[in-house]
N, C-alpha and C positions, 0 to 999 in steps of 0.2 A: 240100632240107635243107642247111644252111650245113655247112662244114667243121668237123670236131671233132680239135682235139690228138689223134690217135691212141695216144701217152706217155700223157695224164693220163686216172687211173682214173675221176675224179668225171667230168669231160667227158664219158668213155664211157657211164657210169650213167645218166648225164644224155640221152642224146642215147638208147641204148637203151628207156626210161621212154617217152620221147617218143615213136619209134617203135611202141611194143606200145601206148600209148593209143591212136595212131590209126590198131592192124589195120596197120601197114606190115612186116610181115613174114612170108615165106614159111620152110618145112619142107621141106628135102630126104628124097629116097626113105630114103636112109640112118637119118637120124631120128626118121623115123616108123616103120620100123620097130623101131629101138630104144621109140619111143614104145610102142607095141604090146607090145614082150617084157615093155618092164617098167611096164605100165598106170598111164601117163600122158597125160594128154591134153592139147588143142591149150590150153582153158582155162587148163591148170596151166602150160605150156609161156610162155604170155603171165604170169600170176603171177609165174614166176619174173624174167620179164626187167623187171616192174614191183617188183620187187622187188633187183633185180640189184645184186651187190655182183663185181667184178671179185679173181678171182681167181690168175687167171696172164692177161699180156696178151701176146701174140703179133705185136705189130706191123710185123714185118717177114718176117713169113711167106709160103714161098714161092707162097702161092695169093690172096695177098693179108690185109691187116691182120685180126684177131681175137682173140677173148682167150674164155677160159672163165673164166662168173658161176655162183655159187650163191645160188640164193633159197627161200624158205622158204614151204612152199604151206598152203592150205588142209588137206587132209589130213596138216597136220602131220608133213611127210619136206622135208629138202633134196632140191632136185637139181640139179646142172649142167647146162650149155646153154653149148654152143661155139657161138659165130657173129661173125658179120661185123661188124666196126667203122665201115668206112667208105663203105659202100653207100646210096647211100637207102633200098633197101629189106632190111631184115638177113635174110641167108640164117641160118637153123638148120643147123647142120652135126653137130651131137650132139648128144643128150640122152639122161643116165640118174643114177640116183641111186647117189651118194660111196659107197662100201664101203670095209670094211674086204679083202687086205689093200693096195689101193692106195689106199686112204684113210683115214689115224688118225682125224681129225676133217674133216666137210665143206670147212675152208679149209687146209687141211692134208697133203699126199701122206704117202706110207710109205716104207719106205727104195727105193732104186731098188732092189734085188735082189729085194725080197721082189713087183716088178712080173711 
C-alpha cells in the first residue's frame, strides 16, 4: 500500500475506504470487546471505516500514527473507530458509540471536565 500524508484527513479517508474494501484490516482483543459490550459487529465495524469521516487525527502518537473516524451504520447509530493510519494492515484499536457526557454531538467532544 503507497504512503499516505498521515496530516491530511481526506488521504486518511481515502486510504482507510481502501483498506475495509479489501478485508485488510484486523480488531484488537480490546475492541472486540468493546465490540461485544456495546453490540457491534465486525460488519458495522468495516461500515464505519467505509464510511469514515476523520475526526481527531493523532499522527504523532506515541504508539504510532492514528486518528479516530465516525461513521454512520446501517442500524442507524454512529460510532467511532480508533485505528491505524499508516500500517498496511489497520489495526482497530477502539470502538464504541459517541455519548453523551463525552460526546455533545458524534463529531463533537464535551467539556473536558464533565470527561
Amino acid at each position: 500500500m503507497e504512503d499516505t500524508d498521515i496530516h491530511d484527513h481526506q488521504a486518511i479517508q481515502k486510504r482507510l475506504r481502501r483498506q475495509a474494501e479489501a478485508g485488510r484490516f484486523r480488531v484488537t482483543l480490546h475492541a472486540h470487546q468493546e465490540m461485544i459490550d456495546e453490540d457491534i459487529s465486525i460488519d458495522e465495524v468495516r461500515e464505519v471505516l467505509l464510511d469514515a469521516t476523520v475526526v481527531e487525527n493523532y499522527p504523532e502518537h506515541e504508539r504510532g500514527s492514528c486518528c479516530l473516524v465516525c461513521g454512520w451504520i446501517s442500524r442507524k447509530r454512529y460510532i467511532h473507530v480508533v485505528c491505524t493510519t499508516s500500517l498496511d494492515l489497520v489495526i482497530i484499536i477502539t470502538v464504541y458509540e459517541p455519548m453523551l457526557p463525552k460526546w455533545i454531538t458524534p463529531f463533537e467532544r464535551g467539556k473536558k471536565d464533565e470527561m
